[in-house]
C-alpha positions in Angstrom: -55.3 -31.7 66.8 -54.4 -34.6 69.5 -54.1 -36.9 66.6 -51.9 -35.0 64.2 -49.7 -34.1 67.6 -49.2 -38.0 68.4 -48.7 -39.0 64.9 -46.1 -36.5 64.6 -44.4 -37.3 67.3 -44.4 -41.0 66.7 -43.3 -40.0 63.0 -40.3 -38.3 64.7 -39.0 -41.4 67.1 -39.0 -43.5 64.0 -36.7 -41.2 62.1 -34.7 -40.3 65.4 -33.4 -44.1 65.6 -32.0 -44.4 63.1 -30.3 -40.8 62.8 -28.8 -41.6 65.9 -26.9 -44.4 64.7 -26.2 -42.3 61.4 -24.6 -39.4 63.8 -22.7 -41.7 65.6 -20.3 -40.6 66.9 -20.9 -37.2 67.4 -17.5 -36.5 70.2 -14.5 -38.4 71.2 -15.2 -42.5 72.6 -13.2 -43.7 75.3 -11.7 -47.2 75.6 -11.4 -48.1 79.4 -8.4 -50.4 80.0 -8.9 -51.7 83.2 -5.2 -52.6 83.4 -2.1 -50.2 84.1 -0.1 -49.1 80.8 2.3 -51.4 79.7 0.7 -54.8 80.1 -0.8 -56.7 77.3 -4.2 -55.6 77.8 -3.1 -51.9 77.1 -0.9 -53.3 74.2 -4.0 -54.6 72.2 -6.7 -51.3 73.8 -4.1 -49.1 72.0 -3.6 -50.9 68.9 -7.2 -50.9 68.4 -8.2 -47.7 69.6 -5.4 -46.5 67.2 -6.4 -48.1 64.0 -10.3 -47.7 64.9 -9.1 -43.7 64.6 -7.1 -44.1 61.6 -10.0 -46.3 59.7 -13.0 -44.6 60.5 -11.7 -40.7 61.3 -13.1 -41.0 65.4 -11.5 -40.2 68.0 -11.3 -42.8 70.5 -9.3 -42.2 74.2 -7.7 -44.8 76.5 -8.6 -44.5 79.9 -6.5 -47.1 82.1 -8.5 -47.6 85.1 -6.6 -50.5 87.0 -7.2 -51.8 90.9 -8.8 -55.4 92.1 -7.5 -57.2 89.2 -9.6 -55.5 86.6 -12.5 -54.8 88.5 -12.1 -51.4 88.8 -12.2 -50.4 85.1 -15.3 -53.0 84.2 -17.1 -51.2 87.2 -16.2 -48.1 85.5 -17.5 -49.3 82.5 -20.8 -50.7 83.7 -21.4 -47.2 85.1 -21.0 -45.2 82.4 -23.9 -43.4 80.3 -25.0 -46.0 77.6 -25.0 -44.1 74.7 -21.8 -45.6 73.1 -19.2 -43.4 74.0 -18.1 -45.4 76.9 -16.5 -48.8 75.6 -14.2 -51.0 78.0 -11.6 -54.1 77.1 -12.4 -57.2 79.0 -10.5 -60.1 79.1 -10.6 -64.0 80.6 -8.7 -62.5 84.2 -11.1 -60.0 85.0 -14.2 -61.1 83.2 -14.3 -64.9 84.6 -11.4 -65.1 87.4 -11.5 -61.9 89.2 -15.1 -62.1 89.6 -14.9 -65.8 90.6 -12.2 -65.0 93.4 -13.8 -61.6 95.3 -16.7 -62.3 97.8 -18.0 -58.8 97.2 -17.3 -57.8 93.8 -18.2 -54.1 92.3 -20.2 -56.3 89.6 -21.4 -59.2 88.0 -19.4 -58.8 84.5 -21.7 -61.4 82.6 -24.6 -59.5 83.5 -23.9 -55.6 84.1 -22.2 -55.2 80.7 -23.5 -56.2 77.4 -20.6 -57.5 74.4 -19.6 -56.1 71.3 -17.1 -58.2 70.0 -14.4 -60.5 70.9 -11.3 -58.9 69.3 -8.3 -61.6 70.2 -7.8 -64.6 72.2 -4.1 -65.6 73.8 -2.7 -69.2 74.6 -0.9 -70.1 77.8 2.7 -71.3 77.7 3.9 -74.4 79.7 8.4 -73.8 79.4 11.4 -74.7 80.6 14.7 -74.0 80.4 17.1 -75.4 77.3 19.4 -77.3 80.0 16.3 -79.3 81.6 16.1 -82.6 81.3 11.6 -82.2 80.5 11.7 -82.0 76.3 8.2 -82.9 76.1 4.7 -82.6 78.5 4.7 -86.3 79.1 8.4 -86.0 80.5 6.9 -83.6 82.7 3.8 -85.6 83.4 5.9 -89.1 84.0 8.2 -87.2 87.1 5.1 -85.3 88.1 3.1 -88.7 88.8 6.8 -90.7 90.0 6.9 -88.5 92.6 4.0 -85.3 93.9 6.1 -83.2 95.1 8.5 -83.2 92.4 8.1 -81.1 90.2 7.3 -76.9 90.2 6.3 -74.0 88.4 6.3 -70.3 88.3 3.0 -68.4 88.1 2.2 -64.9 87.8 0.4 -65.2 90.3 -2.2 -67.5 92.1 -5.6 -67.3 90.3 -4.0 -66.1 87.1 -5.4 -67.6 83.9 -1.9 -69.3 82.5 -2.2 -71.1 86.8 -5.6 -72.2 86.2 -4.9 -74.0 82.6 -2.0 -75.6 84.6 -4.7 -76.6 87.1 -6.8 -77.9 84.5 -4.4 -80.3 83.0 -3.2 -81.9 86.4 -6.7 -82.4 87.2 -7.5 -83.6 84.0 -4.2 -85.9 83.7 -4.8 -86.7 87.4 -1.2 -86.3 88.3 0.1 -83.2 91.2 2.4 -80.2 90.3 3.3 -77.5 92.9 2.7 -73.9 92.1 5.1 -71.1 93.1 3.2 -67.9 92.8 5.1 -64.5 92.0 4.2 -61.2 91.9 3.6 -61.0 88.2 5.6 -62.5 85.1 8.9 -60.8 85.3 9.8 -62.5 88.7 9.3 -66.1 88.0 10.5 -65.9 84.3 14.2 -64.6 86.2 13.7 -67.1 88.4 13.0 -70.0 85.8 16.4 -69.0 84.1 18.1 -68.6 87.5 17.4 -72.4 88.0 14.6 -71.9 90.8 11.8 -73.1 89.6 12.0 -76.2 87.2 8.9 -74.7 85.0 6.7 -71.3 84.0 3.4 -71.5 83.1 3.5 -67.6 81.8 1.6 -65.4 78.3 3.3 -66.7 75.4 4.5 -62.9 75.0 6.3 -63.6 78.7 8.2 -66.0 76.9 9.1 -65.5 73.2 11.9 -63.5 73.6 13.7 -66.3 75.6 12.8 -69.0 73.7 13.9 -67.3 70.2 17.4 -65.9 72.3 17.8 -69.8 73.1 17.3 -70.0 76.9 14.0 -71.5 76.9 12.2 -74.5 75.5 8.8 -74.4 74.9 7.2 -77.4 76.4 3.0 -76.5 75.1 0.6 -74.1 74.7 -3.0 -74.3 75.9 -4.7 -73.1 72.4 -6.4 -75.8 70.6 -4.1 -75.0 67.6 -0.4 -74.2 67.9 0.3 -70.3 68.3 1.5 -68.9 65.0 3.9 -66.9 67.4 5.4 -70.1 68.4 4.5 -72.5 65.4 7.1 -75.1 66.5 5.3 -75.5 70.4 3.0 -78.4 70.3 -0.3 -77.4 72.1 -1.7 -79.8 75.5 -4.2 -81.4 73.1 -1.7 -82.8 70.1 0.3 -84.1 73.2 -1.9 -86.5 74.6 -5.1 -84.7 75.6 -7.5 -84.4 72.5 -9.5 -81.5 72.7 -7.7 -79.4 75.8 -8.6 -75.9 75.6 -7.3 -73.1 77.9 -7.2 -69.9 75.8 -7.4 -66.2 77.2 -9.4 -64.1 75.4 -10.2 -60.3 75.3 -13.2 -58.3 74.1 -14.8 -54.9 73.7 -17.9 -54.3 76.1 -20.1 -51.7 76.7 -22.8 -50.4 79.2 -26.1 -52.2 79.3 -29.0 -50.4 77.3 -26.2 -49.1 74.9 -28.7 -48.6 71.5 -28.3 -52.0 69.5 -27.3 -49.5 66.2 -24.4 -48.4 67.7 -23.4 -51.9 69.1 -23.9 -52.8 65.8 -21.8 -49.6 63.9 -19.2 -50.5 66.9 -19.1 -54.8 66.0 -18.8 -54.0 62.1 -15.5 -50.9 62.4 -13.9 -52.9 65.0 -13.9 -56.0 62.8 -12.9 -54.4 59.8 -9.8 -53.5 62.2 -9.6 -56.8 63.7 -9.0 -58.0 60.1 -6.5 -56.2 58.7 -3.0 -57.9 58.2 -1.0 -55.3 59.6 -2.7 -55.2 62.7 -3.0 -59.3 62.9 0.6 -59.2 62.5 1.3 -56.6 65.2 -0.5 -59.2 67.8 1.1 -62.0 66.5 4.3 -60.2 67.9 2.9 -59.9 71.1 1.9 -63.4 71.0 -1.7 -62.7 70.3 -4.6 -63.9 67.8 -6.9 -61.4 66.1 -10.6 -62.5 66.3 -13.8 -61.2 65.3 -17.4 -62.4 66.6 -20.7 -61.3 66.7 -22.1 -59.6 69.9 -24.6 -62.5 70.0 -21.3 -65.4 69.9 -19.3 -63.3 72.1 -22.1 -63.3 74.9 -22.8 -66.7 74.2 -18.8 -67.8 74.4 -18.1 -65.2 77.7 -21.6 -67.4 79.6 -19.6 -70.9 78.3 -16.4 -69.8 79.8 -17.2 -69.0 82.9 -19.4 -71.8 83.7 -16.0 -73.8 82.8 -13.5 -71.8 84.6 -16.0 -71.1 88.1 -16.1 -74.9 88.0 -12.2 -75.7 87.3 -11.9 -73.0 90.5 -14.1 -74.6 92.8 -12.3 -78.2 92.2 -9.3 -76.4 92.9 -10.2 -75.2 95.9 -10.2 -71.4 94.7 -12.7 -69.4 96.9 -14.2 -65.9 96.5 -11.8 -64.2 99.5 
């Protein structure tokens, strides 16, 4: 009687497995933004909570939970019962920078969340204005190494990902450029056309609409490969640094012990969406790349980038605070 009890019961876990991942999902799934509304991350959560809805009939439910730039919504996220109905968006500034910058912070992304897939990555955007006298990067680089103190540029902030590619290339091209740090995008782009600051480093969304309303010249982007958003910006690499590579990235993540099935059923609906043309040219708008990867290349890529970026901190003198 034991026997035919444990048999049974083993007989049951084997179907039950792969039920669950047939059932799935059973109630509404919530995408945690851990930016406010508005921003580019919540731009790309809701275009792909959106079509995941209209493609596969679920209903999925931004949350945005923003606070310690980011932090607060991958906490969330880590948290969160791990049965796949908890999913968060996390990107380069809060996956890599954030954590690199606090001296306490509410988690270790690379190891309290596991991926699902990488669903778009997002180049940098070195630009000037149309009356400057800098047309290319090595004008830039030439006054930059004539004279330290120089030359300037805007940030969104000190920390930011667009400030650290800037950081990468002057350490890289050995030559110094001083930072002015704003409170967000909007500020130093107003200043850059106000004639305050002699460059932006900025999102390529940041700057689009000025450089297609002609009052602002793209010097380079950071990708690897020119921005179909800006196909006429050379990148850093074609303009004298082979192989340069400073490209923000964002990804869907999920709590650790989430069933593999469902990370699975998650990767393959989300990368049917990730695939469709409407929805690649909907980013490209916003100055964003659709990608797809498998959890596995996503973990993989998330481990390489912030080995890179920690590094690329530390020489800069960045230090958890």
């Amino acid at each position: 009687m034991m026997f035919r009890l444990l048999f049974a019961l083993l007989a049951l876990a084997v179907v039950a497995a792969p039920a669950h991942a047939q059932t799935y999902p059973s109630k509404p799934i919530r995408l945690i933004v851990p930016f406010p509304p508005g921003g580019g991350t919540d731009f790309v959560s809701r275009l792909v909570a959106t079509e995941l809805a209209k493609s596969t009939g679920w209903t999925v439910v931004v949350d945005n939970k923003a606070g310690a730039s980011g932090m607060i919504g991958l906490a969330e996220g880590a948290k969160a019962q791990n049965e796949g109905y908890d999913i968060v968006m996390g990107q380069a500034d809060n996956m890599i920078i954030a954590a690199g910058t606090m001296k306490n912070p509410p988690l270790n992304p690379l190891n309290d969340l596991t991926p699902v897939i990488q669903v778009a990555s997002s180049p940098s955007l070195i630009m000037t204005r149309t009356e400057s006298s800098f047309r290319t990067l090595a004008d830039v680089i030439a006054a930059a190494k004539a004279n330290p103190t120089a030359v300037n540029y805007g940030s969104a902030g000190h920390g930011t990902f667009p400030q650290l590619a800037v950081e990468l290339l002057a350490q890289t091209g050995n030559f110094k450029i001083i930072e002015v740090p704003y409170k967000g995008a909007a500020p130093a782009i107003t200043d850059l056309l106000g004639g305050h600051v002699q460059l932006a480093a900025l999102s390529v969304a940041s700057g689009m609409p000025h450089i297609k309303g002609g009052k602002v010249r793209g010097i380079a982007v950071t990708s690897p490969n020119r921005s179909p958003a800006l196909p006429d910006v050379p990148t850093i690499a074609e303009s004298g640094f082979p192989g340069f590579d400073a490209t923000g990235w964002l990804g869907i993540l999920v709590p650790n012990g989430t069933p593999p099935a469902v990370i699975a059923r998650l990767n393959a609906e989300i990368a049917k969406v990730m695939q469709k043309p409407e929805v690649q040219a909907q980013l490209i708008a916003q100055g964003v790349e659709a990608r797809t990867s498998t959890p596995e290349a996503f973990g993989a890529m998330m481990a390489r980038e912030t080995a890179k970026w920690h590094k690329i901190m530390r020489d800069a003198g960045i230090r958890p605070e």
